[in-house]
C-alpha positions in Angstrom: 72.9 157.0 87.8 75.8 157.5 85.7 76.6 156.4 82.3 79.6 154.8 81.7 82.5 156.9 80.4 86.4 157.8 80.3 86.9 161.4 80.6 90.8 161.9 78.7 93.6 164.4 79.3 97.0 164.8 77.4 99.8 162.9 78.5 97.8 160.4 79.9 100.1 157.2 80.8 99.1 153.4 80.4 100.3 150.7 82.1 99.5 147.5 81.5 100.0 144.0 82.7 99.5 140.3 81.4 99.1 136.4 82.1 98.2 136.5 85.8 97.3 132.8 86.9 96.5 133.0 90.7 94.8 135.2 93.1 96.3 137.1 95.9 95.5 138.7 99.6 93.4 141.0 99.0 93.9 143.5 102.2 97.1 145.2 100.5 101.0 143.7 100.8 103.5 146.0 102.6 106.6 147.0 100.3 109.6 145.0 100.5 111.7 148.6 100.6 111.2 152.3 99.6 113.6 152.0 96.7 112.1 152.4 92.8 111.1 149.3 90.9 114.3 147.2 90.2 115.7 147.5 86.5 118.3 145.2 87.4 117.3 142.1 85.0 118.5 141.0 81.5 117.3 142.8 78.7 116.2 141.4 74.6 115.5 145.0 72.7 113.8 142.0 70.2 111.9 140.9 72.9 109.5 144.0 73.5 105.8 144.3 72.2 105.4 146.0 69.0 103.1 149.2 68.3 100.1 147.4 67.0 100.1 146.2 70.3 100.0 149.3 71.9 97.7 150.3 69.0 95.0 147.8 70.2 94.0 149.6 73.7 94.5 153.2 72.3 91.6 151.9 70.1 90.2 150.2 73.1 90.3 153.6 75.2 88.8 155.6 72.3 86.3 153.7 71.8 84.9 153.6 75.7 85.7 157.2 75.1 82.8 157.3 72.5 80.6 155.2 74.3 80.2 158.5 76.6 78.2 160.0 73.9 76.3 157.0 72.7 78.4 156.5 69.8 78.9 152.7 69.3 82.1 151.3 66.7 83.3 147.7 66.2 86.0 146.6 68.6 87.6 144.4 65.4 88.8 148.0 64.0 92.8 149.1 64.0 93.3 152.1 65.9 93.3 154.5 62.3 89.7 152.9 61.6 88.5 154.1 65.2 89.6 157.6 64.8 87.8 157.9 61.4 84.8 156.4 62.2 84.9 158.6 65.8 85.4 161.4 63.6 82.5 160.9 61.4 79.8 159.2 63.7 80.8 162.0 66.6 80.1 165.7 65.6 83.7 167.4 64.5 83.5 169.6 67.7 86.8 170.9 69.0 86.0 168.4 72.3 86.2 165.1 69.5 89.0 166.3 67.6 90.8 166.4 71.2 89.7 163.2 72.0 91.3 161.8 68.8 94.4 163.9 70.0 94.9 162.6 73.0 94.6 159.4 71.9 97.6 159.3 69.7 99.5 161.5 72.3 99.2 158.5 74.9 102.6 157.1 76.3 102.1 153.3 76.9 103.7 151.0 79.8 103.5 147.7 79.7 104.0 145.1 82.6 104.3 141.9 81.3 104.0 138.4 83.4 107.8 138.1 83.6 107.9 141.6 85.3 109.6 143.3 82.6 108.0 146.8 82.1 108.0 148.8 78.5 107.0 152.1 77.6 105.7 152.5 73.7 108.2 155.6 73.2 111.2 154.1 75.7 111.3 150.6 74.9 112.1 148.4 78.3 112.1 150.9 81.4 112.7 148.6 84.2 111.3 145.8 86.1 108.7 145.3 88.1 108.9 144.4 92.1 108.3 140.6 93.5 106.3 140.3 96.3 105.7 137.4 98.7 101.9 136.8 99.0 99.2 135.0 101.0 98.4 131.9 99.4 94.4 132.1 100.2 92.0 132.3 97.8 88.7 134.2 96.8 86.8 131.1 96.4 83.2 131.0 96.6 81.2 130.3 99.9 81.9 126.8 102.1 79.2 127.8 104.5 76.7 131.0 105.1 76.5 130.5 109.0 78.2 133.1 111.0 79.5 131.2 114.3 78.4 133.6 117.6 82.1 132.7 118.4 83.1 135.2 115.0 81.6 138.1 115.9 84.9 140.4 116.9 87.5 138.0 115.0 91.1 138.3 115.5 93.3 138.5 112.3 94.3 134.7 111.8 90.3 134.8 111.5 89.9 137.0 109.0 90.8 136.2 105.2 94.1 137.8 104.2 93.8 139.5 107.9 97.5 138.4 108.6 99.2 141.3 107.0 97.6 144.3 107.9 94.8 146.2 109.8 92.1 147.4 106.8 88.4 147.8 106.3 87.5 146.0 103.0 83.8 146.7 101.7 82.8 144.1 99.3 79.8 143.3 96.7 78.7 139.8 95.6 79.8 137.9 93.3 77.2 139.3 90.5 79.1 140.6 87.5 80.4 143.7 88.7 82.6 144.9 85.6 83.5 148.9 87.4 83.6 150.7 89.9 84.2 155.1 90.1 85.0 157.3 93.4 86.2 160.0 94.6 89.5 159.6 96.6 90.8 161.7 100.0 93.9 160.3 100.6 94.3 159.3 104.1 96.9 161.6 106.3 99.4 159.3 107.8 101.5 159.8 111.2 103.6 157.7 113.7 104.3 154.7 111.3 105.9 151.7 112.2 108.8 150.1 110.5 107.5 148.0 107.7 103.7 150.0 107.5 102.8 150.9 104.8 99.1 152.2 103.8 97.2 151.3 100.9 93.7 152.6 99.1 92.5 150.9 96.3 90.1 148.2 94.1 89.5 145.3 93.8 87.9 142.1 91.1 87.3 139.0 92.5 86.2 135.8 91.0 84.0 133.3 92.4 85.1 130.4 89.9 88.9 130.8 89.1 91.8 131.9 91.3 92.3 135.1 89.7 92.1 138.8 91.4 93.4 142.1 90.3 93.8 145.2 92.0 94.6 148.6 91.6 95.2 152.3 93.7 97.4 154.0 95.5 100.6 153.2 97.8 102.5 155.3 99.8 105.9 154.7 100.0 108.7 156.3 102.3 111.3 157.1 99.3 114.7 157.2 100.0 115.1 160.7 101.8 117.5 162.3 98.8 115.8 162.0 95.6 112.3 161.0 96.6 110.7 161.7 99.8 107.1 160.2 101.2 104.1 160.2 98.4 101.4 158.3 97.4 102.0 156.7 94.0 99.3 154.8 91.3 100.1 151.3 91.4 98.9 148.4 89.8 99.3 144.3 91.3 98.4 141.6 89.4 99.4 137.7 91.1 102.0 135.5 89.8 101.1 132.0 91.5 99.6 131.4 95.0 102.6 132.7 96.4 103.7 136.0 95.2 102.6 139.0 92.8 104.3 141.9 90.3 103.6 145.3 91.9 104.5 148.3 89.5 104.2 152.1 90.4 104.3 155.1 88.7 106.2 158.3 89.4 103.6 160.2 87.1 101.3 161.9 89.3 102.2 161.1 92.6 100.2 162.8 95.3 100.4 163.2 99.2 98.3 163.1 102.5 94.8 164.7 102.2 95.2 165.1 98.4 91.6 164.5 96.6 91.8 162.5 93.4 88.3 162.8 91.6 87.0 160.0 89.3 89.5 157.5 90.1 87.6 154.3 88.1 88.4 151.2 87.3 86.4 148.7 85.1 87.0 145.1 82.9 86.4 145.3 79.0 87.8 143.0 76.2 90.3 145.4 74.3 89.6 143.7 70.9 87.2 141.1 69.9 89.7 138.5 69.7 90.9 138.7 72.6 89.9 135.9 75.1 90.3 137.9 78.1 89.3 140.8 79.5 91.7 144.0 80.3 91.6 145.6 83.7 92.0 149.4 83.2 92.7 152.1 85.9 91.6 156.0 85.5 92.8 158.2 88.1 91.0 161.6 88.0 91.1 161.6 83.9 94.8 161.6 83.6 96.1 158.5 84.1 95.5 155.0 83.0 97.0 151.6 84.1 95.8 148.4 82.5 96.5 144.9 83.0 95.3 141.5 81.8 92.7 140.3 84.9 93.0 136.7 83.1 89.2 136.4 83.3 87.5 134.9 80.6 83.5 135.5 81.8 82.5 138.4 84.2 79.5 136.2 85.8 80.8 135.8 88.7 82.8 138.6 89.4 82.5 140.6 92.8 83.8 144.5 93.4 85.7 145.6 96.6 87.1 148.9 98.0 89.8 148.6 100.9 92.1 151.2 102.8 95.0 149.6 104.7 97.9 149.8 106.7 100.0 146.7 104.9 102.5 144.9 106.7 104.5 141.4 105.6 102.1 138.2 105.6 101.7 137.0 109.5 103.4 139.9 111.0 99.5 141.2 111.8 98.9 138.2 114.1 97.7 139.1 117.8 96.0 142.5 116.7 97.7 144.9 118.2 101.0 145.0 116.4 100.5 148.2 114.1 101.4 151.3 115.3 101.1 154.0 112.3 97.8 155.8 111.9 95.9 156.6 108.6 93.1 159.3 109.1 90.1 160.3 107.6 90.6 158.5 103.6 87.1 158.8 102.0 85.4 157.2 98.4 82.9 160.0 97.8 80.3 159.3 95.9 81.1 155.8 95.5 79.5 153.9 92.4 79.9 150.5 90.3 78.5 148.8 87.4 77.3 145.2 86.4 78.7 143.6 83.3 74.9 143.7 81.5 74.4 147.7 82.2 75.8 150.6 80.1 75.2 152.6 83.7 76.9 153.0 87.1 74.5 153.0 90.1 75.3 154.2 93.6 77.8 151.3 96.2 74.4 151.9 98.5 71.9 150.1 96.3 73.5 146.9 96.3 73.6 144.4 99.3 77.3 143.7 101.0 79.3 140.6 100.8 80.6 139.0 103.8 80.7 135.1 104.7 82.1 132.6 107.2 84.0 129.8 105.2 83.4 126.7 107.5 85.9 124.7 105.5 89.5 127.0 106.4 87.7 128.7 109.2 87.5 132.8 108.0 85.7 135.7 107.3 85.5 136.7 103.6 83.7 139.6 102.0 82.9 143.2 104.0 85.0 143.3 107.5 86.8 145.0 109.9 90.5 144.2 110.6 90.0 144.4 113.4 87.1 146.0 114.9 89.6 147.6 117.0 91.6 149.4 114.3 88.8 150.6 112.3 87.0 154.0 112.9 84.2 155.8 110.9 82.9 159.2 111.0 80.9 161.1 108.4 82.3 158.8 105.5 85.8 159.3 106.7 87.4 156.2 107.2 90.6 156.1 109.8 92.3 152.8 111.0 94.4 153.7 114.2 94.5 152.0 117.8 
């Protein structure tokens, strides 16, 4: 059992993301190139958010920061009334005081619904990239019988199973509101054009078409001024069709790296807002956050995938990928429900997985394919 808590560094960097209105695949979308984000798009310097904005999820931060200690303040307070009251309800230790720190050290960047990205010291610093997407949803079940027939599907049968090989582990839709691991990053070798691996989280909802995700992606670089590395990303869908994807360069790691408390939970960054924030920790010194669009936690399910992503369809017969990604783990792998102030172990829970009867695919925990997906010890490696 673990209490819930965000453990911060200096230099920690945000990024955040609003006004998703669809859900997307959820087995992980091959990049388009292995170029940066795009800046190329018209700029309004009157156009960015303002620093109360940013304000608000320092505040936000800081005060699931306090929560690690028990110490509870009001979500309606600006970010100058959190630090005083953290610095009178929390003992003025040297480990507070660098809390409080940290938080006004924080570098902000913002990815807004239209794509445009801002930092809270830079202003606008680029846009983010457009990415075609598989139009199925997350929907609840059509049917709970699993067809003898479905019992080593091919990708057309699998939800999202079109564009890519992957081994998604998923929990019902219960409330899940975080989830914490461990990360090994896979080691990759002999990959195709077009593959590219994924590892990462996921929020589903059972009621509206909304899903979020967020983790790392490896990407090729361009050979001159960046090279192959695993970079913290965040996705958050655009319509039925396509998603924003947005990477950082800050702390970028490569194969076999280990990456320890790499969390990701929903929470309401003030109490007037409507919905709730998606944030992303990665090992305690980075942060990405974007608006999930949800506006109740009820019937939200968690998932954990590793992939080798290519382009919607190209995945079709089951043999087409090439590339191998060995031995990526999520040690010691627990989540929390919206009504706990506690994460419990992924192993006391019952796995997801369903047969819709209506569009004829697997949803939940599966293989893709059974074929492509090896374990060993916790190690997870998807090769044929």
């Amino acid at each position: 059992m673990r209490k819930k808590f965000l453990c911060l560094m200096m230099s920690l960097t945000f990024v955040l993301s609003a006004q998703v209105t669809s859900a997307f695949a959820d087995d992980g979308t091959a990049d388009k190139s292995s170029t940066e984000n795009s800046a190329s798009v018209t700029y309004n310097s009157n156009d960015a958010p303002d620093a109360a904005f940013f304000d608000k999820h320092k505040a936000a931060v800081l005060r699931e920061e306090l929560a690690e200690s028990g110490v509870q303040v009001s979500d309606s307070l600006s970010l100058d009334q959190t630090i005083q009251a953290a610095l009178q309800k929390k003992p003025r230790s040297s480990a507070a005081l660098e809390d409080v720190q940290n938080i006004q050290d924080l570098e902000m960047i913002y990815l807004r619904d239209d794509g445009k990205v801002f930092s809270s010291e830079k202003g606008y610093i680029g846009q983010a990239e457009l990415e075609s997407q598989s139009s199925e949803l997350n929907s609840s079940p059509q049917g709970t019988v699993s067809p003898l027939s479905q019992t080593n599907p091919t990708p057309d049968d699998i939800h999202g199973g079109t564009s890519g090989a992957f081994e998604r582990r998923q929990l019902n839709f219960s409330g899940f509101d975080g989830i914490i691991s461990n990360f090994t990053i896979p080691t990759l070798s002999s990959l195709g054009d077009g593959e590219n691996p994924y590892m990462y989280y996921g929020f589903d909802s059972d009621s509206v078409n909304v899903a979020s995700e967020a983790g790392y992606m490896w990407q090729k670089g361009d050979g001159v001024s960046t090279f192959p590395r695993w970079k913290p990303y965040i996705r958050v869908a655009v319509n039925g069709s396509s998603s924003w994807k947005y990477g950082t360069e800050s702390y970028v790691k490569h194969d076999g790296d280990v990456v320890n408390n790499v969390k990701s939970y929903l929470k309401k960054a003030s109490s007037t807002d409507s919905t709730y924030t998606l944030y992303f920790i990665v090992g305690a010194t980075q942060v990405l956050l974007a608006d999930s669009k949800l506006t109740s936690l009820s019937g939200v399910a968690v998932k954990r995938v590793t992939s080798i992503a290519v382009d919607v369809g190209k995945f079709k017969n089951g043999n087409e990928i090439v590339g191998k990604s060995m031995n990526a783990r999520f040690d010691n792998l627990q989540v929390s429900l919206s009504n706990s102030d506690y994460y419990y172990p992924w192993s006391n829970y019952t796995e997801y997985k369903y047969w819709n009867t209506t569009n004829g695919k697997w949803y939940g925990t599966i293989d893709c394919t059974s074929s492509y997906i090896h374990r060993s010890n916790g190690a997870i490696s998807i090769y044929r």
